[in-house]
C-alpha atoms as a printed R data frame, in Angstrom:
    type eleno elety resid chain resno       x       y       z
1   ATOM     1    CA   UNK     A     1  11.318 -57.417 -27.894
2   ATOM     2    CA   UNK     A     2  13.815 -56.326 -24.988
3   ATOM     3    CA   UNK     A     3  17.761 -55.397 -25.621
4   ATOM     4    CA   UNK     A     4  20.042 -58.451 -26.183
5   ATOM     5    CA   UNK     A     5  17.316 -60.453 -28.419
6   ATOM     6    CA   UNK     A     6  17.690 -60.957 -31.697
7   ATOM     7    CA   UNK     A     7  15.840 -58.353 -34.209
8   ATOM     8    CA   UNK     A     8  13.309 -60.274 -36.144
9   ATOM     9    CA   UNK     A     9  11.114 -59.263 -39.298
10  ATOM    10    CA   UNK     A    10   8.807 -60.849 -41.441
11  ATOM    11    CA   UNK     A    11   8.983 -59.414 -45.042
12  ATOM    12    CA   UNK     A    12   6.453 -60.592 -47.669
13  ATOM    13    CA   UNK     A    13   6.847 -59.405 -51.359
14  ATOM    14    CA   UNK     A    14   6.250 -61.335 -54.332
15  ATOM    15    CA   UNK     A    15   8.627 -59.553 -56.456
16  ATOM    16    CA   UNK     A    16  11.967 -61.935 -56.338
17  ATOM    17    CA   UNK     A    17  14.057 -58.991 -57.153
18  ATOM    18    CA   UNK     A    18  12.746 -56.397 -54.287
19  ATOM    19    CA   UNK     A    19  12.749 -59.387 -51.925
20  ATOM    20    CA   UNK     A    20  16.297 -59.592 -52.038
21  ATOM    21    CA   UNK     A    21  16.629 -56.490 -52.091
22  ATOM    22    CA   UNK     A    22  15.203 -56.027 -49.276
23  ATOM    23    CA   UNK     A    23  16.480 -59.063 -47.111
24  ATOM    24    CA   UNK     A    24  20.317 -57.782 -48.416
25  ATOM    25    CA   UNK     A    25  19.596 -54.539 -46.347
26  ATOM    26    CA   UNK     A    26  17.873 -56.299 -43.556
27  ATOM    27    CA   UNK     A    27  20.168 -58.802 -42.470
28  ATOM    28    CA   UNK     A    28  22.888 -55.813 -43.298
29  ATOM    29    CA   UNK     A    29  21.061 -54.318 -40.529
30  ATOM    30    CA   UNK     A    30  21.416 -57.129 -38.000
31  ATOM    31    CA   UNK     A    31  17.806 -58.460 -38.819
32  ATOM    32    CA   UNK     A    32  17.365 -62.141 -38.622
33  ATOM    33    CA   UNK     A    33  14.487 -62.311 -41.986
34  ATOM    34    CA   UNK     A    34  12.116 -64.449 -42.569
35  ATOM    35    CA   UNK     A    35  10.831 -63.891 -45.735
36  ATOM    36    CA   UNK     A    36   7.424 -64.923 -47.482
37  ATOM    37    CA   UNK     A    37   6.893 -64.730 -51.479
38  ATOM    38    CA   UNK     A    38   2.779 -64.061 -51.106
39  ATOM    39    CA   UNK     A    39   0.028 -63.069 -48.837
40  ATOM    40    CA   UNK     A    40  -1.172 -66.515 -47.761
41  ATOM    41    CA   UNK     A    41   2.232 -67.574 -46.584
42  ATOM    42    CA   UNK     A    42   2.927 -64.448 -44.791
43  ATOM    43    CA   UNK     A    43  -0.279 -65.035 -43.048
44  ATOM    44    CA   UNK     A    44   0.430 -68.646 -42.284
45  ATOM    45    CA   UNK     A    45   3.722 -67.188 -40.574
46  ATOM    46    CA   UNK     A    46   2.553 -64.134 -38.773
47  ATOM    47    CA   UNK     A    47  -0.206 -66.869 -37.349
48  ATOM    48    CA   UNK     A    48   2.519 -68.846 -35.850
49  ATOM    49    CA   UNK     A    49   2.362 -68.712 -32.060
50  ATOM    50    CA   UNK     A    50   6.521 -67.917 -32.726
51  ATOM    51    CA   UNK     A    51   5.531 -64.910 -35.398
52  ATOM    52    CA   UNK     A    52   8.322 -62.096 -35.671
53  ATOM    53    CA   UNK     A    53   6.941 -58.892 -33.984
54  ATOM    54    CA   UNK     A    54   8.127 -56.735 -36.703
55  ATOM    55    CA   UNK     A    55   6.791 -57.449 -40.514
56  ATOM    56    CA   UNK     A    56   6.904 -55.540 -43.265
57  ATOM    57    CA   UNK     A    57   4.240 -56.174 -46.265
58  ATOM    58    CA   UNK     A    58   4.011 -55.354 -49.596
59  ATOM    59    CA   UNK     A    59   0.168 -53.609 -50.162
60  ATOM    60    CA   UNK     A    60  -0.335 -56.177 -53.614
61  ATOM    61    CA   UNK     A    61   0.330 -59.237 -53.110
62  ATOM    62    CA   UNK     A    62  -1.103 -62.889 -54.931
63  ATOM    63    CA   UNK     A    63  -3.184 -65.314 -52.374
64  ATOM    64    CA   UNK     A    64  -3.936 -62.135 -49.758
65  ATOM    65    CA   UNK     A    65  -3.069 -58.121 -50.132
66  ATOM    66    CA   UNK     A    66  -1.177 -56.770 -47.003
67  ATOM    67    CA   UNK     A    67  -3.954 -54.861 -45.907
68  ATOM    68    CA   UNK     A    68  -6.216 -58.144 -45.919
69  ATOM    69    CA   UNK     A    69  -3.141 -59.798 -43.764
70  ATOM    70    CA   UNK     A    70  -3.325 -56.533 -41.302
71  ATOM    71    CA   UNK     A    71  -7.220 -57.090 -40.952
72  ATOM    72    CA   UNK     A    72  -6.492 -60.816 -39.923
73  ATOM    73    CA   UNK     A    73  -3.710 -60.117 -37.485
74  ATOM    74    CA   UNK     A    74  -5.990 -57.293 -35.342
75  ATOM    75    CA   UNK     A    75  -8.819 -59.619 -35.144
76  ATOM    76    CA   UNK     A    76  -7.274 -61.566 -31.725
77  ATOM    77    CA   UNK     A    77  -6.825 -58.390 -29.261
78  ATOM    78    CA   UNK     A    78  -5.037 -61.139 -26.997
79  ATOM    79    CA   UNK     A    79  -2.482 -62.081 -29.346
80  ATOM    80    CA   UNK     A    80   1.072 -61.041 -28.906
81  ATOM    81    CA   UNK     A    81   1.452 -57.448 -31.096
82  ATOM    82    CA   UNK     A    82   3.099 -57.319 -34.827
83  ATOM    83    CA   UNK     A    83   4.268 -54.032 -35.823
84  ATOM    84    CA   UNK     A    84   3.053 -53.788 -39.491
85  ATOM    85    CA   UNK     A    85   4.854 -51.501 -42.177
86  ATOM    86    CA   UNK     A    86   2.846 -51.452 -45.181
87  ATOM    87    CA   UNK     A    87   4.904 -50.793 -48.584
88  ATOM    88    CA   UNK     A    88   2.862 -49.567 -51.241
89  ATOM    89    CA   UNK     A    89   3.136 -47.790 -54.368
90  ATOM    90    CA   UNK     A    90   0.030 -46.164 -53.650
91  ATOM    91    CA   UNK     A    91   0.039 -42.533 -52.851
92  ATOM    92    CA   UNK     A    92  -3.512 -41.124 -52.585
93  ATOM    93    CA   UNK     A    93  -4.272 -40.029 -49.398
94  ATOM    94    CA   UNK     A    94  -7.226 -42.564 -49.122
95  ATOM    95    CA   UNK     A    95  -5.804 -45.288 -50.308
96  ATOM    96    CA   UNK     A    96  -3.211 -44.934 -47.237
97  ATOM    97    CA   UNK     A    97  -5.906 -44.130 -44.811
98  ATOM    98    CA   UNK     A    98  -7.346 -47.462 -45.989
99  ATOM    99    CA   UNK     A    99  -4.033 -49.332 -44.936
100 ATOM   100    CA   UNK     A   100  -4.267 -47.690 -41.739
101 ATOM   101    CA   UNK     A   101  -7.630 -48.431 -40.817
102 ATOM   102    CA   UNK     A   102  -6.656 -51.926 -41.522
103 ATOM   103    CA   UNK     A   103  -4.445 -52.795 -38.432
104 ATOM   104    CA   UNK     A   104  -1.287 -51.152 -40.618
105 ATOM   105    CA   UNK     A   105   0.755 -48.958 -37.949
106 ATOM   106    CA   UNK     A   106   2.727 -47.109 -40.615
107 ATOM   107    CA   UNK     A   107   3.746 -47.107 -44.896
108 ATOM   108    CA   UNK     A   108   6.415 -46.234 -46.861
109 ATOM   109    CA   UNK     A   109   5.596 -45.390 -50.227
110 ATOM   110    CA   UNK     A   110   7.697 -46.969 -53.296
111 ATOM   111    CA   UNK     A   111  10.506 -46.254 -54.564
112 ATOM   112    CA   UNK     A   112  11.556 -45.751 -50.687
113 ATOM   113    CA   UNK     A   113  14.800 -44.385 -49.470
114 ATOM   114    CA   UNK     A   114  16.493 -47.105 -47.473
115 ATOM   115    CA   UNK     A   115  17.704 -45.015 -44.550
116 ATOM   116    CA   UNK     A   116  14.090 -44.017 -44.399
117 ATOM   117    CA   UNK     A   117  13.053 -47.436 -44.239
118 ATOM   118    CA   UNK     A   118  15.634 -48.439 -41.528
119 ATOM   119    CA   UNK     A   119  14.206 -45.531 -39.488
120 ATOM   120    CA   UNK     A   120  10.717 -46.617 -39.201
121 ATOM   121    CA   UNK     A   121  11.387 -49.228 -38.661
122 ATOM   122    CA   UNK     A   122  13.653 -48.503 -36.007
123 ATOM   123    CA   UNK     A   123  10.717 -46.459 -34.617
124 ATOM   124    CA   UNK     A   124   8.760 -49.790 -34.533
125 ATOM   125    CA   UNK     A   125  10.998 -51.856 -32.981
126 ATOM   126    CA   UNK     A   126  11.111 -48.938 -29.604
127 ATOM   127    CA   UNK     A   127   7.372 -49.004 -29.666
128 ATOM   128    CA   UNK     A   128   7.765 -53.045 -29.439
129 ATOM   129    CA   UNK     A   129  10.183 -52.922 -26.648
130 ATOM   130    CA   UNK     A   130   7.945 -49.975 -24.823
131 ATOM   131    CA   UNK     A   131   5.340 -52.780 -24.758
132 ATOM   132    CA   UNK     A   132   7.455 -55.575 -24.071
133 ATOM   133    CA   UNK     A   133   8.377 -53.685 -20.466
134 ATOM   134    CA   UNK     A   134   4.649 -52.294 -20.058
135 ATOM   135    CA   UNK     A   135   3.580 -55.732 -20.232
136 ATOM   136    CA   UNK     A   136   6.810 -57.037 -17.860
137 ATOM   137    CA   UNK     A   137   5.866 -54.188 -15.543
138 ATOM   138    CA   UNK     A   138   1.718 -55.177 -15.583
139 ATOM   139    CA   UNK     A   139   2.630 -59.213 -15.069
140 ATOM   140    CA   UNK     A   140   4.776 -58.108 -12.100
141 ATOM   141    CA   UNK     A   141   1.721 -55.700 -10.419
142 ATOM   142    CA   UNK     A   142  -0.625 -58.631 -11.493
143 ATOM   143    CA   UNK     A   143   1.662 -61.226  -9.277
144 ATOM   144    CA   UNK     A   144   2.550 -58.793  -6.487
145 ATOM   145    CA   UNK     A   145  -1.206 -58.400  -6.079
146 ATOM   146    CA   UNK     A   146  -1.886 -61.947  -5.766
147 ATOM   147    CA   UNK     A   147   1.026 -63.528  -4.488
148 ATOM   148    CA   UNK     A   148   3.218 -63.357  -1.242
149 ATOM   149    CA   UNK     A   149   6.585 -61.539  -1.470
150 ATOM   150    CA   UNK     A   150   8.360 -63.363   0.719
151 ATOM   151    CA   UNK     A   151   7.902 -67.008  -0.387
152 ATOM   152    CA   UNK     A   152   6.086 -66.275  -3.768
153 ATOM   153    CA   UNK     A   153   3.219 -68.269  -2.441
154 ATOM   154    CA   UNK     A   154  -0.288 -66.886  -2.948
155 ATOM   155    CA   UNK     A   155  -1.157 -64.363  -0.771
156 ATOM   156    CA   UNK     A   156  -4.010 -64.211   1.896
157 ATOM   157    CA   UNK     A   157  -6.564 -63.052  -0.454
158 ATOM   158    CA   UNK     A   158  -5.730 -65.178  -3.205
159 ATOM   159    CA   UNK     A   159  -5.522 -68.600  -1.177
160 ATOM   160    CA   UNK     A   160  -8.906 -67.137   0.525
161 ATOM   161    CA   UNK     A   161 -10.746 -66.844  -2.897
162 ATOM   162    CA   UNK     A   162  -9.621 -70.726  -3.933
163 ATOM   163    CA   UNK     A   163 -11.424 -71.229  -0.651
164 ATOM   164    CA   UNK     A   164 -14.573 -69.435  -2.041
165 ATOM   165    CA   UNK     A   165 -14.134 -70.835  -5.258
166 ATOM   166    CA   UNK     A   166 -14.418 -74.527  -4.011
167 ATOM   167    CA   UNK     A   167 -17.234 -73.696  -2.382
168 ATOM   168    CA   UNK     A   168 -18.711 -72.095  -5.283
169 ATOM   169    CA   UNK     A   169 -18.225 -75.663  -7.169
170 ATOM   170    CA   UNK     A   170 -19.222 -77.644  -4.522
171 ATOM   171    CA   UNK     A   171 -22.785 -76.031  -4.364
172 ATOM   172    CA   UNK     A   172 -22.588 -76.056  -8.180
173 ATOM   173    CA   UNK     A   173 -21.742 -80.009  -8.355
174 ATOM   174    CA   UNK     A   174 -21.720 -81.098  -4.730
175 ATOM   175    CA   UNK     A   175 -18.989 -83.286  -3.437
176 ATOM   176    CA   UNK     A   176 -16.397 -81.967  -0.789
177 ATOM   177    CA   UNK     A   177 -13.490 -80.471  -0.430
178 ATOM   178    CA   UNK     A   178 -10.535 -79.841   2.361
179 ATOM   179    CA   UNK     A   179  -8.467 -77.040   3.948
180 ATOM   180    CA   UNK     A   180  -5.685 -77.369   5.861
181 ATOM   181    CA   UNK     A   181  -4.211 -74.502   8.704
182 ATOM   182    CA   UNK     A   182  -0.576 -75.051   9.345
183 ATOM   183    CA   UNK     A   183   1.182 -73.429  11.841
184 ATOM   184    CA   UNK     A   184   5.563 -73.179  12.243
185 ATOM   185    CA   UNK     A   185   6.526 -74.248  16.071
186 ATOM   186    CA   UNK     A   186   7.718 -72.450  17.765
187 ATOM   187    CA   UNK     A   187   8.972 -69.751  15.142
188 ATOM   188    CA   UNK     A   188   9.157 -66.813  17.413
189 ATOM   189    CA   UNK     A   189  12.372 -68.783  18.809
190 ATOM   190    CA   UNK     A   190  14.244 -68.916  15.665
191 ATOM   191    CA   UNK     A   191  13.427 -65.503  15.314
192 ATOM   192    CA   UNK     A   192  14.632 -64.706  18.549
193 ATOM   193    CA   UNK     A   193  17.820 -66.750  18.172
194 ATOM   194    CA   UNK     A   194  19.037 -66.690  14.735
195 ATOM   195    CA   UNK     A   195  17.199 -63.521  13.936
196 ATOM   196    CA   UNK     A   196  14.952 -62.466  11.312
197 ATOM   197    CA   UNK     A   197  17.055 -63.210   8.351
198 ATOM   198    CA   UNK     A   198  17.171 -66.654   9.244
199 ATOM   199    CA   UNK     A   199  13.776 -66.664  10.147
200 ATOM   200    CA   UNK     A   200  12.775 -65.306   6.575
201 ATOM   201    CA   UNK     A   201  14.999 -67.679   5.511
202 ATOM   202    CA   UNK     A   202  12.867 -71.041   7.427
203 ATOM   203    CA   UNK     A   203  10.173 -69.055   5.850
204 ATOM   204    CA   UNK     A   204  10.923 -69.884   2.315
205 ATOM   205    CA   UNK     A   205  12.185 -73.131   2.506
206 ATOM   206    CA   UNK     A   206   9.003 -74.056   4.469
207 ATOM   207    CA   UNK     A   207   7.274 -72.763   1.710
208 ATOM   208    CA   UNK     A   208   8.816 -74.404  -0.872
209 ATOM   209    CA   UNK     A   209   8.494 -78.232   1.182
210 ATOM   210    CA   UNK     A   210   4.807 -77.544   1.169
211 ATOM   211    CA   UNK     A   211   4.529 -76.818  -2.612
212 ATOM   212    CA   UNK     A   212   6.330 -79.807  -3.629
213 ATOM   213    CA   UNK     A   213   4.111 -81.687  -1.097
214 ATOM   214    CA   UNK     A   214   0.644 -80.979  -2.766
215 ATOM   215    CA   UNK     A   215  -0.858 -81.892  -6.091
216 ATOM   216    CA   UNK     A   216  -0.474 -79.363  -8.967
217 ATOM   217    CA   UNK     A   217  -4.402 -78.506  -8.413
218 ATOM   218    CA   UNK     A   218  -3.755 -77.918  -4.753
219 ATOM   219    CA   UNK     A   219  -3.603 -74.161  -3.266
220 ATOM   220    CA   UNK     A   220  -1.271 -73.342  -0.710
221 ATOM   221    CA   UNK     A   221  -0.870 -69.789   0.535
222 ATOM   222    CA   UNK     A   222   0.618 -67.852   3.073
223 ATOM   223    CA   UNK     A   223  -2.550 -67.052   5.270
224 ATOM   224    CA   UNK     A   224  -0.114 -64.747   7.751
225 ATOM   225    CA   UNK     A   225   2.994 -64.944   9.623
226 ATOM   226    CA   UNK     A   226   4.252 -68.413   9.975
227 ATOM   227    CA   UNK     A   227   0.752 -69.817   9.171
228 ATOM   228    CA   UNK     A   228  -0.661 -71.761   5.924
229 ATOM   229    CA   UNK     A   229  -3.315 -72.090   3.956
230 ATOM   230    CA   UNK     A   230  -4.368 -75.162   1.714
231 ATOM   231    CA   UNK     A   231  -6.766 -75.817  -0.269
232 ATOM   232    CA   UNK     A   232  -7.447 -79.325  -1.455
233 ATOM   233    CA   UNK     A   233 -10.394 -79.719  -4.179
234 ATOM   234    CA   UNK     A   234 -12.335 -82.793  -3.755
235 ATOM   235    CA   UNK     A   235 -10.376 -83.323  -0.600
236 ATOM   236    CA   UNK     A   236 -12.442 -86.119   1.906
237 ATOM   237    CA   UNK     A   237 -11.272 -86.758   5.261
238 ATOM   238    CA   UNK     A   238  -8.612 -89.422   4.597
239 ATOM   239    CA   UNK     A   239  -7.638 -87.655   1.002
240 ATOM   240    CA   UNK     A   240  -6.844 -84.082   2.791
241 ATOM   241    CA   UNK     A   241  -4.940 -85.638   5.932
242 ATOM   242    CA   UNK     A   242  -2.817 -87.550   3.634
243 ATOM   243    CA   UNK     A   243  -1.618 -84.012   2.083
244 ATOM   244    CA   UNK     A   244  -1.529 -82.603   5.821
245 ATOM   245    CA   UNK     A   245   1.038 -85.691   6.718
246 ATOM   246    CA   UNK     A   246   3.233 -85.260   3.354
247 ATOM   247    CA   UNK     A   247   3.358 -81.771   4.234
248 ATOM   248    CA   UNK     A   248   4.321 -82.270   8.029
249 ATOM   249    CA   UNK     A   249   7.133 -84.620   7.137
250 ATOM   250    CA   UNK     A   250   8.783 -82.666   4.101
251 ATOM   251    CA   UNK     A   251   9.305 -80.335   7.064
252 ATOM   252    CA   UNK     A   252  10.474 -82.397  10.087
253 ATOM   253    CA   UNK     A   253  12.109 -84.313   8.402
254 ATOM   254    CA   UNK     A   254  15.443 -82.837   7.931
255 ATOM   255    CA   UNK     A   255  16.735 -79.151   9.042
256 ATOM   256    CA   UNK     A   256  16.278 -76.085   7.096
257 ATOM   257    CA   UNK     A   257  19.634 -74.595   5.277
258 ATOM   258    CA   UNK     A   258  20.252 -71.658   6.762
259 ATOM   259    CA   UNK     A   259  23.715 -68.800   6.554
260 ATOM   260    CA   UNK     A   260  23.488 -69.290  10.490
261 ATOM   261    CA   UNK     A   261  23.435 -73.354   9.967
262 ATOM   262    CA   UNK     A   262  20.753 -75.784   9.985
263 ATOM   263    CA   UNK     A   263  17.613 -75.119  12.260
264 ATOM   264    CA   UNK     A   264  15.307 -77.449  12.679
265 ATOM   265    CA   UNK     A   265  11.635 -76.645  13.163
266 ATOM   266    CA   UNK     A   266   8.233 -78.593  12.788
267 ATOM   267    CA   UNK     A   267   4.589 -77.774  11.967
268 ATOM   268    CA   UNK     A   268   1.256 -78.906  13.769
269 ATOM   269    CA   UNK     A   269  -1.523 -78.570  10.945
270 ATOM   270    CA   UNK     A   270  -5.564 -78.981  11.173
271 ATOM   271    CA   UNK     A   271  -8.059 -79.648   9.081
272 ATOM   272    CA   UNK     A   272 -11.694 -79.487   7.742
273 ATOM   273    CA   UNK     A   273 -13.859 -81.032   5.323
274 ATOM   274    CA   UNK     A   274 -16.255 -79.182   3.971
275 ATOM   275    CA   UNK     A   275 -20.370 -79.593   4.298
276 ATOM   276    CA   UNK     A   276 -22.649 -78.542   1.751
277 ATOM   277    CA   UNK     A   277 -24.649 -76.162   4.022
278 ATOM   278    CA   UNK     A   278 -21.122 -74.762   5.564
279 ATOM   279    CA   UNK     A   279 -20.342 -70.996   4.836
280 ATOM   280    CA   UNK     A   280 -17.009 -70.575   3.938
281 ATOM   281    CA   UNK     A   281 -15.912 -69.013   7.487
282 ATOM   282    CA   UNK     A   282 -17.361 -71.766   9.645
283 ATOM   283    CA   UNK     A   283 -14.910 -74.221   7.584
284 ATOM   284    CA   UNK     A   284 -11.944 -71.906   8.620
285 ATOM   285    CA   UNK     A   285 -12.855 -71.436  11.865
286 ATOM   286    CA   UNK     A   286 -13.251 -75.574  11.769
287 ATOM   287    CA   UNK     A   287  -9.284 -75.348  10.602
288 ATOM   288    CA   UNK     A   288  -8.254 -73.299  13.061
289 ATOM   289    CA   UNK     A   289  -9.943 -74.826  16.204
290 ATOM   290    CA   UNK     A   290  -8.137 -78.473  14.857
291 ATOM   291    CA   UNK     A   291  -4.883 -76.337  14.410
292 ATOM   292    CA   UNK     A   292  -5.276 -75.631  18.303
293 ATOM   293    CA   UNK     A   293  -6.060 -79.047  19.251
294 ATOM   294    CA   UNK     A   294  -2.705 -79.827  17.203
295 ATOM   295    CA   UNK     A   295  -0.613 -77.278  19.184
296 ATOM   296    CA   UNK     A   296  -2.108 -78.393  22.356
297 ATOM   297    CA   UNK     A   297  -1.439 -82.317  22.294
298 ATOM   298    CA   UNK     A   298   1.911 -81.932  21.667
299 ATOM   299    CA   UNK     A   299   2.863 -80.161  17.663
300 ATOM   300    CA   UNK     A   300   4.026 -81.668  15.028
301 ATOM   301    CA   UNK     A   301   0.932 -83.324  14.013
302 ATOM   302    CA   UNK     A   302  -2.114 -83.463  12.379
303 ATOM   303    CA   UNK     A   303  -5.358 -83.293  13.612
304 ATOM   304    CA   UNK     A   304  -8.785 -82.716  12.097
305 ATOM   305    CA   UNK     A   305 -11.625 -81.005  13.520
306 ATOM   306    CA   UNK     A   306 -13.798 -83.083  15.262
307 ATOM   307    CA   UNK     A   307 -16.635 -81.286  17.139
308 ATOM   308    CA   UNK     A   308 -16.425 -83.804  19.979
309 ATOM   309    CA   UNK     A   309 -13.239 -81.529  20.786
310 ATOM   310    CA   UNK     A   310 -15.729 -78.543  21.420
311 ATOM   311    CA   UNK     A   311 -17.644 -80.976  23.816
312 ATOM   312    CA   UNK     A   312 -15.014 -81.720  25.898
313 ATOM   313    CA   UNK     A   313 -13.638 -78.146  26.588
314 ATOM   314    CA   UNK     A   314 -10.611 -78.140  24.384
315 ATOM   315    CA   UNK     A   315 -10.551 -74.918  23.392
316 ATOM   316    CA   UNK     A   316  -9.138 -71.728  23.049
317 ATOM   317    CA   UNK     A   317  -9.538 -69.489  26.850
């Protein structure tokens, strides 16, 4: 729950009387309530994938006691976290311990003070937002560490393990599947002549032609510089040049948007299919020997490996 959204609690009593009671404070409070007059239907709320984060619970209710509702909540370690107040007119020191080993994360015994009440569950509400910014903060370590900064593709390793992971399934259930190496030409002259802002700049919007040229089950990562990786799962020969071409065009086809005006640039791209007695490497290296062949009849194209190339000396020096 982060600053600026609205405060929302569940509160579950069966008593009519301290319900509204209740509620009148609440929403006195700036609360938006949603209130439930048994244990089953608070349940049946706090199970909705929209639950409050904050509920408070009366210990005896009919259908389900609050401590029964705790038990149910904790048993999903995955689900988003309710903070639980348990209000009981128990007082034993075991009885309470018994809430709390339930999944409650505080009480307030009855009759309660109401300022009392508003301050736990003010205390609640910082532990929520606490979590709601540890889990911002772990999403955002989880995405730097898997995706590239720059153009918010994936990043080396990541596109490299959807490699591996295709090849993983294809010795599992055979079949094929494709990679393609794309290369920016000559991107060391927009660099050099619109300088590196701009060049950033080509970056991104290159990035972004290539993701809306691939199928949502496609991979495409930034594999370094002003090269590409992409995967294509069940890709044959025909099946992963068509992606190659789509992505070649979404780039040549009109120039890139730029603060220092429109620069035009193309892309030469290879490809490889894999076999199922090909490691991995041997497919990339594949890639990258059909990139060269692209860059060396002319860029802007597409050209697949084809070992004849080897044969006839057209290869890297």
């Amino acid at each position: 729950m982060s600053p600026g959204l609205p405060k929302r609690i569940l509160i579950a009593e069966d008593d009519p009387i301290s319900r509204r009671m209740l509620q009148s404070f609440l929403m006195k409070w700036d609360y938006q309530v949603i209130a439930a007059s048994n244990g089953t239907e608070a349940l049946k709320i706090l199970n909705h994938p929209d639950a409050p984060p904050l509920a408070l619970l009366d210990w005896m209710m009919p259908g389900m006691e609050g401590p029964e509702i705790c038990r149910e909540i904790r048993r999903d370690p995955d689900r988003p976290y309710i903070y639980v107040l348990l209000l009981t007119g128990r007082s034993q020191k075991e009885d309470l311990l018994k809430g709390l080993e339930a999944g409650a994360d505080d009480y307030l015994t009855k009759p309660f003070d109401a300022q009392e009440l508003r301050a736990r569950l003010v205390v609640g509400q910082r532990i929520l937002d606490l979590q709601h910014h540890l889990l911002a903060a772990t999403d955002e370590l989880r995405f730097r560490a898997s995706h590239d900064m720059l153009t918010g593709l994936a990043n080396r390793a990541a596109v490299l393990e959807a490699v591996h992971r295709e090849h993983a399934r294809q010795l599992r259930d055979g079949g094929s599947f494709g990679i393609i190496l794309a290369d920016l030409d000559h991107f060391k002259a927009v660099n050099d002549t619109y300088g590196h802002l701009t060049g950033d700049a080509v970056l991104k919007e290159a990035a972004d032609r290539m993701k809306s040229s691939i199928r949502t089950y496609d991979t495409v990562g930034r594999y370094g510089g002003e090269e590409f990786l992409i995967v294509v799962p069940n890709g044959d020969a025909s099946g992963t040049a068509a992606v190659a071409e789509r992505i070649r065009s979404a780039i040549s086809e009109r120039p890139m948007i730029t603060e220092s005006g429109p620069v035009s640039i193309t892309a030469s791209l290879g490809l490889a299919i894999s076999t199922i007695d090909a490691e991995t490497r041997d497919l990339l290296r594949s890639a990258d020997e059909a990139l060269y062949y692209a860059k060396a009849r002319g860029r802007n194209r597409v050209e697949p490996f084809d070992p004849r190339d080897l044969a006839a000396g057209l290869r890297r020096g």
